[in-house]
Short mmCIF file of the C-alpha atoms (twelve columns), coordinates in Angstrom:
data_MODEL
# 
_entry.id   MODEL 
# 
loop_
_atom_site.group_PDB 
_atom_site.id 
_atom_site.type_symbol 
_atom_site.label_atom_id 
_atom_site.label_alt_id 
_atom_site.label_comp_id 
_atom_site.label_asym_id 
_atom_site.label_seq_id 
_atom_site.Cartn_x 
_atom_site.Cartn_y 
_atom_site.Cartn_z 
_atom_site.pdbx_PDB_model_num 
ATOM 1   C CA . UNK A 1   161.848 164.614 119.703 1 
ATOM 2   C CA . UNK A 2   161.491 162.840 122.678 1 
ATOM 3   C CA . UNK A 3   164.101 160.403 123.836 1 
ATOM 4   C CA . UNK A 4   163.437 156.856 122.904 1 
ATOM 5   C CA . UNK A 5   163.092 154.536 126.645 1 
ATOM 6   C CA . UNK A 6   161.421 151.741 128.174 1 
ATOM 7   C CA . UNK A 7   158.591 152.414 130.263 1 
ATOM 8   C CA . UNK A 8   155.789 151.651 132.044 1 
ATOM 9   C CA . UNK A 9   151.825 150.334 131.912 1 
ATOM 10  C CA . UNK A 10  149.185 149.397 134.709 1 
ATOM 11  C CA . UNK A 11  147.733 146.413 134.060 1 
ATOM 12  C CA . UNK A 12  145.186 144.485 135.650 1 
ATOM 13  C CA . UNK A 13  141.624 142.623 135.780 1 
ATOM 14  C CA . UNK A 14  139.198 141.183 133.979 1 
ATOM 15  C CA . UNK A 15  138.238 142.352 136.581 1 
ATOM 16  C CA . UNK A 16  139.882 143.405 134.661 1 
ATOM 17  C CA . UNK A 17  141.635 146.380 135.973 1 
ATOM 18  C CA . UNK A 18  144.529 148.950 133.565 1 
ATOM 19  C CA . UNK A 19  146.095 152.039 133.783 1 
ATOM 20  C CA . UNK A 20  148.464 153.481 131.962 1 
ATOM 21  C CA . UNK A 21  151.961 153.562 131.439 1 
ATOM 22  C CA . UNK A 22  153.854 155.854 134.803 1 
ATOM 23  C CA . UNK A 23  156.607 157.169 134.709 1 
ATOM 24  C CA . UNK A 24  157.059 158.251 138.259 1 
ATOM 25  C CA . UNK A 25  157.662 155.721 141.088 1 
ATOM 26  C CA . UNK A 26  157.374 156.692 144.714 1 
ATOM 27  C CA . UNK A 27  157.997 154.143 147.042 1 
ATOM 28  C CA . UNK A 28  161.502 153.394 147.856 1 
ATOM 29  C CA . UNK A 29  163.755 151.007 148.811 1 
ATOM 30  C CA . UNK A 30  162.385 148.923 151.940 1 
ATOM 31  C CA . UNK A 31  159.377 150.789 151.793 1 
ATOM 32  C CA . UNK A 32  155.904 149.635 151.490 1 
ATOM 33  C CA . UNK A 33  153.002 150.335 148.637 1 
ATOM 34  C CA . UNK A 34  149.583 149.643 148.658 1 
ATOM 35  C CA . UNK A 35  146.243 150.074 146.212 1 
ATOM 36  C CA . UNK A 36  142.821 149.614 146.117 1 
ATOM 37  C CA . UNK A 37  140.704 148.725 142.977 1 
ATOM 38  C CA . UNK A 38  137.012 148.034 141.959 1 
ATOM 39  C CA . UNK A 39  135.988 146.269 138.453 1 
ATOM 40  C CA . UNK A 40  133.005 145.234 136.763 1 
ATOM 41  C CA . UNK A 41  132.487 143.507 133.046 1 
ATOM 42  C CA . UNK A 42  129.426 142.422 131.123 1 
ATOM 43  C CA . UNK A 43  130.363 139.333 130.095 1 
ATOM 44  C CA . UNK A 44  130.214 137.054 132.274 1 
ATOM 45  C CA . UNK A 45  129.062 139.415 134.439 1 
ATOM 46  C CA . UNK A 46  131.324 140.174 137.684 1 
ATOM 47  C CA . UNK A 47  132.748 142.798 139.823 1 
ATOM 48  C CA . UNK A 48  135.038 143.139 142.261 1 
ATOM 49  C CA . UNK A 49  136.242 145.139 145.244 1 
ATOM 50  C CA . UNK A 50  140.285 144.847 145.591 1 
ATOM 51  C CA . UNK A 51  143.187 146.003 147.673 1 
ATOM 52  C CA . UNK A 52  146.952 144.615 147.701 1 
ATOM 53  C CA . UNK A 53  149.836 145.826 150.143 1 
ATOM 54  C CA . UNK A 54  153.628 144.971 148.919 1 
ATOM 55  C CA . UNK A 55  157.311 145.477 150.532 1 
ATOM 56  C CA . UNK A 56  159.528 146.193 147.827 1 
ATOM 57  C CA . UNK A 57  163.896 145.505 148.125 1 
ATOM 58  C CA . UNK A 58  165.675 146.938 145.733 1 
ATOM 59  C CA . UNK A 59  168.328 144.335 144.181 1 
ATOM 60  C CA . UNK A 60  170.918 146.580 142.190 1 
ATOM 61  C CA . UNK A 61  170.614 149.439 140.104 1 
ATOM 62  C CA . UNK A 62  169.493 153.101 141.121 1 
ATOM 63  C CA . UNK A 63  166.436 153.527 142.728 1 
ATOM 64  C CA . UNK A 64  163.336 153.075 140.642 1 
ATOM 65  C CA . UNK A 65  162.640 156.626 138.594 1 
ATOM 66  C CA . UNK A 66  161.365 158.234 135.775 1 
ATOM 67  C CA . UNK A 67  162.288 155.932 132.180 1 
ATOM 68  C CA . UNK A 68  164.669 153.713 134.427 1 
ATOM 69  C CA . UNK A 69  164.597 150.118 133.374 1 
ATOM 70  C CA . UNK A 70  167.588 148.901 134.988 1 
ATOM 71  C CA . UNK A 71  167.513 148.234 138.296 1 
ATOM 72  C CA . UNK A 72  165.934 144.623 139.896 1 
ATOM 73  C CA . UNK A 73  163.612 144.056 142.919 1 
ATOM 74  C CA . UNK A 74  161.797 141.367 144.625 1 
ATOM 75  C CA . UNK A 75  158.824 142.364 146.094 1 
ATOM 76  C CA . UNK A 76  156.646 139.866 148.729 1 
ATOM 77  C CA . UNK A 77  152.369 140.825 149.132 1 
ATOM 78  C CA . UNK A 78  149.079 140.132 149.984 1 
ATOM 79  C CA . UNK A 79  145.759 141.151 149.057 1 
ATOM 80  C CA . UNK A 80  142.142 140.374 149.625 1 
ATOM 81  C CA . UNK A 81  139.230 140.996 147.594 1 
ATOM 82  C CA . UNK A 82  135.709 140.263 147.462 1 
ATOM 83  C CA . UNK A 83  132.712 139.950 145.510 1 
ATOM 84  C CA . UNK A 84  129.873 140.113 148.023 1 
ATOM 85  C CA . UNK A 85  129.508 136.006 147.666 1 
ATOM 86  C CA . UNK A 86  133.274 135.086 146.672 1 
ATOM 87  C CA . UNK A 87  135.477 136.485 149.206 1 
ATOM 88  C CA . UNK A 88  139.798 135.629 148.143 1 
ATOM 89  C CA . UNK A 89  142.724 136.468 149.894 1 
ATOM 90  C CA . UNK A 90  146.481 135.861 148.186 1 
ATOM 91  C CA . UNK A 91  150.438 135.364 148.967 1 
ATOM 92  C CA . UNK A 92  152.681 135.862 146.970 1 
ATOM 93  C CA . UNK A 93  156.040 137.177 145.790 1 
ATOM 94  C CA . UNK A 94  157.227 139.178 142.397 1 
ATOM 95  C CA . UNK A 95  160.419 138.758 141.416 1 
ATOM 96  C CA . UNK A 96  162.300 140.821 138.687 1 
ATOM 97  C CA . UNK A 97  165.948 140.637 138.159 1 
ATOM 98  C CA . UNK A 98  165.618 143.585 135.416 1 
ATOM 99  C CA . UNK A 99  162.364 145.309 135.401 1 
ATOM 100 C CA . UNK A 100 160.686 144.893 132.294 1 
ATOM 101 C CA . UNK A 101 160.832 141.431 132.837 1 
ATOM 102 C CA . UNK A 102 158.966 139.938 136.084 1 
ATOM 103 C CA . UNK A 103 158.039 136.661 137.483 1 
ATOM 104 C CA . UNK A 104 155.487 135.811 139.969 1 
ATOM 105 C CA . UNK A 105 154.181 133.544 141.848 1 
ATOM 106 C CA . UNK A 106 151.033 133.300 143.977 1 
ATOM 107 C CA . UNK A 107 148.858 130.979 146.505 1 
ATOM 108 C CA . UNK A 108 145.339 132.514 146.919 1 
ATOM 109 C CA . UNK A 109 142.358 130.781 148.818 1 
ATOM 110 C CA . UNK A 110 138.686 131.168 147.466 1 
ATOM 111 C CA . UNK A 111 135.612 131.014 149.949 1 
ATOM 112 C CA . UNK A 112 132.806 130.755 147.670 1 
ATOM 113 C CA . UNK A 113 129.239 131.023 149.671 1 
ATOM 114 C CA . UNK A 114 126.528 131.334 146.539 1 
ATOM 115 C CA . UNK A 115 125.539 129.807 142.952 1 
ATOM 116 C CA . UNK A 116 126.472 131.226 139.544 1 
ATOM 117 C CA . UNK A 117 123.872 131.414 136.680 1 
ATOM 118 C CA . UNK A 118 127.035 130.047 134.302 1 
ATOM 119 C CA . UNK A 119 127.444 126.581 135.664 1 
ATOM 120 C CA . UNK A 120 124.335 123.535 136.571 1 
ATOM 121 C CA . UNK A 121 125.243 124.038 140.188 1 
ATOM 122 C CA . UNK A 122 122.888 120.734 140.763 1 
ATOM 123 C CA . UNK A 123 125.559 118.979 139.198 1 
ATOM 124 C CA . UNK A 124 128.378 120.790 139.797 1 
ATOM 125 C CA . UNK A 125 130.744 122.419 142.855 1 
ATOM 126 C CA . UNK A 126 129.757 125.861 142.675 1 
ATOM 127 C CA . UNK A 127 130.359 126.141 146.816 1 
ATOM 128 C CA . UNK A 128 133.271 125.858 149.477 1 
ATOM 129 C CA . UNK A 129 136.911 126.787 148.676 1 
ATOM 130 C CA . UNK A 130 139.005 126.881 145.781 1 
ATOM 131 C CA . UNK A 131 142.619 126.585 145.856 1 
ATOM 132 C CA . UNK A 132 144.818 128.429 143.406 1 
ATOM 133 C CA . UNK A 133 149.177 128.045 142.858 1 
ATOM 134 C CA . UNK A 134 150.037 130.110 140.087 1 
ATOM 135 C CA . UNK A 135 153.160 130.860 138.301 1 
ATOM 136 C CA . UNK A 136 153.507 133.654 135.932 1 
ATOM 137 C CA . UNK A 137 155.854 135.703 133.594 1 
ATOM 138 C CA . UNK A 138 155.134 139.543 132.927 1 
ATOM 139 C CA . UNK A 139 156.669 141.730 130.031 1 
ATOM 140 C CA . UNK A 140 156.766 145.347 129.826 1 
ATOM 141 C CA . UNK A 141 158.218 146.934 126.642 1 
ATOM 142 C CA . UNK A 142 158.135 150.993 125.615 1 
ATOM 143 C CA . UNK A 143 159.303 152.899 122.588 1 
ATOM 144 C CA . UNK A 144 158.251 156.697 122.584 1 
ATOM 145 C CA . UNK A 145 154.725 156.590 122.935 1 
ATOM 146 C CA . UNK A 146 154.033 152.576 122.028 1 
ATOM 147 C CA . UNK A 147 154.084 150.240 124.371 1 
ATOM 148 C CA . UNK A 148 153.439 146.387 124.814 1 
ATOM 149 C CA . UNK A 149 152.290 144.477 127.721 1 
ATOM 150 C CA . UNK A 150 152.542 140.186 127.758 1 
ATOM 151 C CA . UNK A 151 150.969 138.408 130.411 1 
ATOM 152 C CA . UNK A 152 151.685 134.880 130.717 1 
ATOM 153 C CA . UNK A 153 150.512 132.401 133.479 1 
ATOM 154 C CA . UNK A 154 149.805 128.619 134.543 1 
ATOM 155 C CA . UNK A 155 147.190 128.764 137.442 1 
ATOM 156 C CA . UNK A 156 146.457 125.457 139.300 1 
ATOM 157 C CA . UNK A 157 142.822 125.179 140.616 1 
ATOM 158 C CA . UNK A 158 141.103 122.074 143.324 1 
ATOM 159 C CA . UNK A 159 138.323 122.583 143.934 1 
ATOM 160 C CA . UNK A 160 136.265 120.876 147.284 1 
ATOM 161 C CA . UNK A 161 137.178 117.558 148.425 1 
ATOM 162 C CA . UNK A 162 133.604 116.334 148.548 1 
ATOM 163 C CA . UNK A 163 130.968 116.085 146.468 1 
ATOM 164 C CA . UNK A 164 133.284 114.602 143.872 1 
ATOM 165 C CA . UNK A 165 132.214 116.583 141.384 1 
ATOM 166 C CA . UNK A 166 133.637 119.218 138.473 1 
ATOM 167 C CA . UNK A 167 134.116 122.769 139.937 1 
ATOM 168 C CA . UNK A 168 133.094 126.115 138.784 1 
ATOM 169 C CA . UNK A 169 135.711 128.444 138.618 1 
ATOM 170 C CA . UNK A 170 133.717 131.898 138.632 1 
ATOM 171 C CA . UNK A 171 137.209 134.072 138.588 1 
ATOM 172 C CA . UNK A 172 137.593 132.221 134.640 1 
ATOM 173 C CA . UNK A 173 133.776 131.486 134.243 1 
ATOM 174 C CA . UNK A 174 134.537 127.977 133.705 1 
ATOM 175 C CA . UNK A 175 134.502 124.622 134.654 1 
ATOM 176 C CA . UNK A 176 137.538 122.367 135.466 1 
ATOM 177 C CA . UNK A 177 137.534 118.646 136.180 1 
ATOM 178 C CA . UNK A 178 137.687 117.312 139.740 1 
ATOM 179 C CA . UNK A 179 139.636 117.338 142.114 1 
ATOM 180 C CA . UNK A 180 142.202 120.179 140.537 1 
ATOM 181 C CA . UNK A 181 142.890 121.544 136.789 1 
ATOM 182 C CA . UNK A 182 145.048 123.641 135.579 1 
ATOM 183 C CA . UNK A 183 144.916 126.837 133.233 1 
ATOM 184 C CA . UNK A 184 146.799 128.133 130.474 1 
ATOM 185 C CA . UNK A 185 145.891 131.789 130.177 1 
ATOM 186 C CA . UNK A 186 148.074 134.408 127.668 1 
ATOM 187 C CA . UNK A 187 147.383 138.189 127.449 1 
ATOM 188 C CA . UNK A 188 148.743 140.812 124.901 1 
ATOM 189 C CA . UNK A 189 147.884 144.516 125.201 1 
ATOM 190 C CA . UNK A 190 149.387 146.697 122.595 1 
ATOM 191 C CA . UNK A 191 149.106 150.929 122.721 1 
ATOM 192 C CA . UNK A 192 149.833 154.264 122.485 1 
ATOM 193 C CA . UNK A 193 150.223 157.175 125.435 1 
ATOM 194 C CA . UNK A 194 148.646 160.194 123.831 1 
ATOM 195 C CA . UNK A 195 149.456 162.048 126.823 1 
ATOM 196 C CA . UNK A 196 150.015 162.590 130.827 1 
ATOM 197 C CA . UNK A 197 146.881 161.567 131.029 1 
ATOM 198 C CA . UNK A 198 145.508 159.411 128.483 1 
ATOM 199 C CA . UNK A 199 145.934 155.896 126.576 1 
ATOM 200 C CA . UNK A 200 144.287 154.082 124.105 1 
ATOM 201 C CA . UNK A 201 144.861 150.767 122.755 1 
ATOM 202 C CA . UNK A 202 143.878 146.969 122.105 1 
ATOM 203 C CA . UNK A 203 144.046 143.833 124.383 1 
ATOM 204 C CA . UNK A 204 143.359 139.829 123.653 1 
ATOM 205 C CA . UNK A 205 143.059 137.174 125.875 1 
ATOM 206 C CA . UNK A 206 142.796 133.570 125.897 1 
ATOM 207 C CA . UNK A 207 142.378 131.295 128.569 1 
ATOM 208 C CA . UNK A 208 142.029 127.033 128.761 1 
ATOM 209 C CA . UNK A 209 141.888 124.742 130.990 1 
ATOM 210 C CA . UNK A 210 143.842 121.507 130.698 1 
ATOM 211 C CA . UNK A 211 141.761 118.719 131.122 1 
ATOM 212 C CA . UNK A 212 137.891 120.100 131.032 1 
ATOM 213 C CA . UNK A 213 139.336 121.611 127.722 1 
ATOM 214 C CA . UNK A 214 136.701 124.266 128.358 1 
ATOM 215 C CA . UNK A 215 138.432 127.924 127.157 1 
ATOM 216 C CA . UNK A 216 137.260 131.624 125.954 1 
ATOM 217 C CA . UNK A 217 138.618 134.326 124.332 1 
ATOM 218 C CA . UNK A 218 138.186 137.921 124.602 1 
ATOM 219 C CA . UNK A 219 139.404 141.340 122.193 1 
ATOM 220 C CA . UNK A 220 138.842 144.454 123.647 1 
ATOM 221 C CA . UNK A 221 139.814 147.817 122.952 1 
ATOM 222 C CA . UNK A 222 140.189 150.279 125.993 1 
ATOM 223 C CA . UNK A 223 140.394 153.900 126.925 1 
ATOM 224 C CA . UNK A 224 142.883 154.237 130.086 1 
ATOM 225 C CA . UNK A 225 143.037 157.615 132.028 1 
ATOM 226 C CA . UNK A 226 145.798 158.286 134.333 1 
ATOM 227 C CA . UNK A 227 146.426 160.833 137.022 1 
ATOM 228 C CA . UNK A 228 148.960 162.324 139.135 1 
ATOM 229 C CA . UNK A 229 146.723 161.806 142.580 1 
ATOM 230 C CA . UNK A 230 147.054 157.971 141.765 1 
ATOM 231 C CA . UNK A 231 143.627 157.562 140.523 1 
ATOM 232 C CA . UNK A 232 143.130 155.341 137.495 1 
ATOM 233 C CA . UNK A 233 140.412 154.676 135.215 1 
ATOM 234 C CA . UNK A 234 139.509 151.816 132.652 1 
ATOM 235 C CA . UNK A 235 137.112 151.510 129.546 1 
ATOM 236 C CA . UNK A 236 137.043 148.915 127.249 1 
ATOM 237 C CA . UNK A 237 134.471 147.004 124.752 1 
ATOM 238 C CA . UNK A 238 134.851 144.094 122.413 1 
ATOM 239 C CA . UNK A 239 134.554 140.680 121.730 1 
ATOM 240 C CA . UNK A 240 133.854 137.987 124.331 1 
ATOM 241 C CA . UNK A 241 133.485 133.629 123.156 1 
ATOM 242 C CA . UNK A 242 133.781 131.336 125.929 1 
ATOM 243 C CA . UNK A 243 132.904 127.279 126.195 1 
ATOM 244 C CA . UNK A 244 129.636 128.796 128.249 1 
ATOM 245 C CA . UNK A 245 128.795 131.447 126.617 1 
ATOM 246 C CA . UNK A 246 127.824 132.628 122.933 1 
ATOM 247 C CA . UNK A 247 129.809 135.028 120.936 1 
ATOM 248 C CA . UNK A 248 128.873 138.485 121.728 1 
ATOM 249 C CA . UNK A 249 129.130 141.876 123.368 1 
ATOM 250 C CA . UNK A 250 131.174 142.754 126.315 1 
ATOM 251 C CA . UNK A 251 132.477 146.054 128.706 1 
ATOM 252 C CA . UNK A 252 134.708 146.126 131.251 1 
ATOM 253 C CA . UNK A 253 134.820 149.418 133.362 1 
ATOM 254 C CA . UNK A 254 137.572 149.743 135.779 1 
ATOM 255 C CA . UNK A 255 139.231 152.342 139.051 1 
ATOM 256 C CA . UNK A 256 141.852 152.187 141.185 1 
ATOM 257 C CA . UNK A 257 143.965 154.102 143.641 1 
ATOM 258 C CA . UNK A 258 146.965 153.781 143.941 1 
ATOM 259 C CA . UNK A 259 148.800 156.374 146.950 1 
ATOM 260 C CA . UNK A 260 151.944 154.201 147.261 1 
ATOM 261 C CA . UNK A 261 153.060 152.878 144.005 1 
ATOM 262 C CA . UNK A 262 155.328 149.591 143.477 1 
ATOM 263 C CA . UNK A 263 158.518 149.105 142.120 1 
ATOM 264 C CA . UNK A 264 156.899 147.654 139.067 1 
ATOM 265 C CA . UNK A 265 157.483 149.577 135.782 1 
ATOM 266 C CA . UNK A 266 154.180 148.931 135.550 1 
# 
């Protein structure tokens, strides 16, 4: 029988990037980690080409290690990431004063250079830069194989000063009122490690912003595949409804490598 403990699960995009839950950490204290990632979904479409570099201070407990919850960190980064037309780059800090339980927040910049087939771009900003302050919460919860992962965040978007017009958010695939809304967005993923290697399990997401009103929803269930070089992979399929889109179909296929990994149980 194995020995009940709280544990961890990569998470990410919509780009939708996950892996699975680690239980080996190897940066340490006052060290740096860094990872690259590339996404894609169906619906909306989008990709996505990704890397982030962090410097992670230990705050008290033992260093980071296998099924070790308690210990807390703050951890400052950056990353950049494009999508041939959209090109982003992001500040921001993590804070956790016990693991399983971090906070976040994050300034990114969006230089947005083409149209998107979701929004009337004749009437709408679909160009120039979005701004983005976001505050979030993360939890990560284990027991023996099962784990849960909540996601939690307020994200504040302006779009251009000029034309005075709504914006198209492409990262959300929808449009928020001029000159800045802000979204709600709330993610659950609930599953099982069947081994070293291998997790299956469910996610849902929902996502609304404040004053356009304009939200979607999305159910997925995923395949997650991770290995001891660092390398991560992603498959999911479900259910996608959005204010722009009709009910229907979606994947989501993600990678990532990760050669210096985070203080995040995660």
């Amino acid at each position: 029988m194995r020995t009940p403990q709280l544990w961890i699960a990569a998470a990410g995009f919509a780009l939708a990037l996950t892996a699975t839950p680690s239980r080996a950490l190897s940066a340490q204290p006052g060290k740096w980690d860094y990872a690259y990632a590339a996404g894609l979904r169906t619906e909306p479409f989008g990709g996505r080409l990704w890397g982030e570099l962090g410097y992670n201070y230990l705050l008290w407990g033992a260093a980071p290690g296998s099924g070790n919850p308690y210990y807390g960190y703050v951890r400052p980064k950056v990353s950049a990431q494009t999508s041939g037309k959209v090109n982003r780059a992001d500040v921001g800090i993590d804070f956790a004063f016990w693991a399983p339980l971090v906070f976040e927040v994050t300034y990114a910049w969006d230089h947005r250079s083409g149209d998107f087939p979701q929004f009337n771009c004749s009437v709408m900003q679909c160009r120039g830069l979005l701004t983005r302050t976001k505050v979030a919460a993360k939890v990560t919860l284990g027991y023996d194989d099962y784990f849960l992962l909540w996601d939690s965040r307020m994200e504040q978007v302006k779009g251009p000063d000029s034309p005075v017009r709504d914006f198209g958010d492409h990262a959300w695939s929808l449009a928020g009122k001029y000159p800045k809304d802000t979204i709600l967005a709330s993610e659950l993923t609930l599953g099982r490690r069947l081994n070293e290697i291998y997790s299956v399990g469910v996610r849902g997401e929902r996502a609304m912003f404040q004053e356009s009103k304009e939200n979607y929803t999305t159910a997925l269930g995923f395949v997650a595949m991770r290995y001891p070089s660092g390398l991560n992979y992603f498959v999911g399929a479900g259910y996608y409804e959005s204010s722009r889109a009709n009910p229907g179909f979606t994947t989501s296929f993600g990678l990532s490598w990760i050669p210096e990994k985070s203080f995040s149980i995660r």
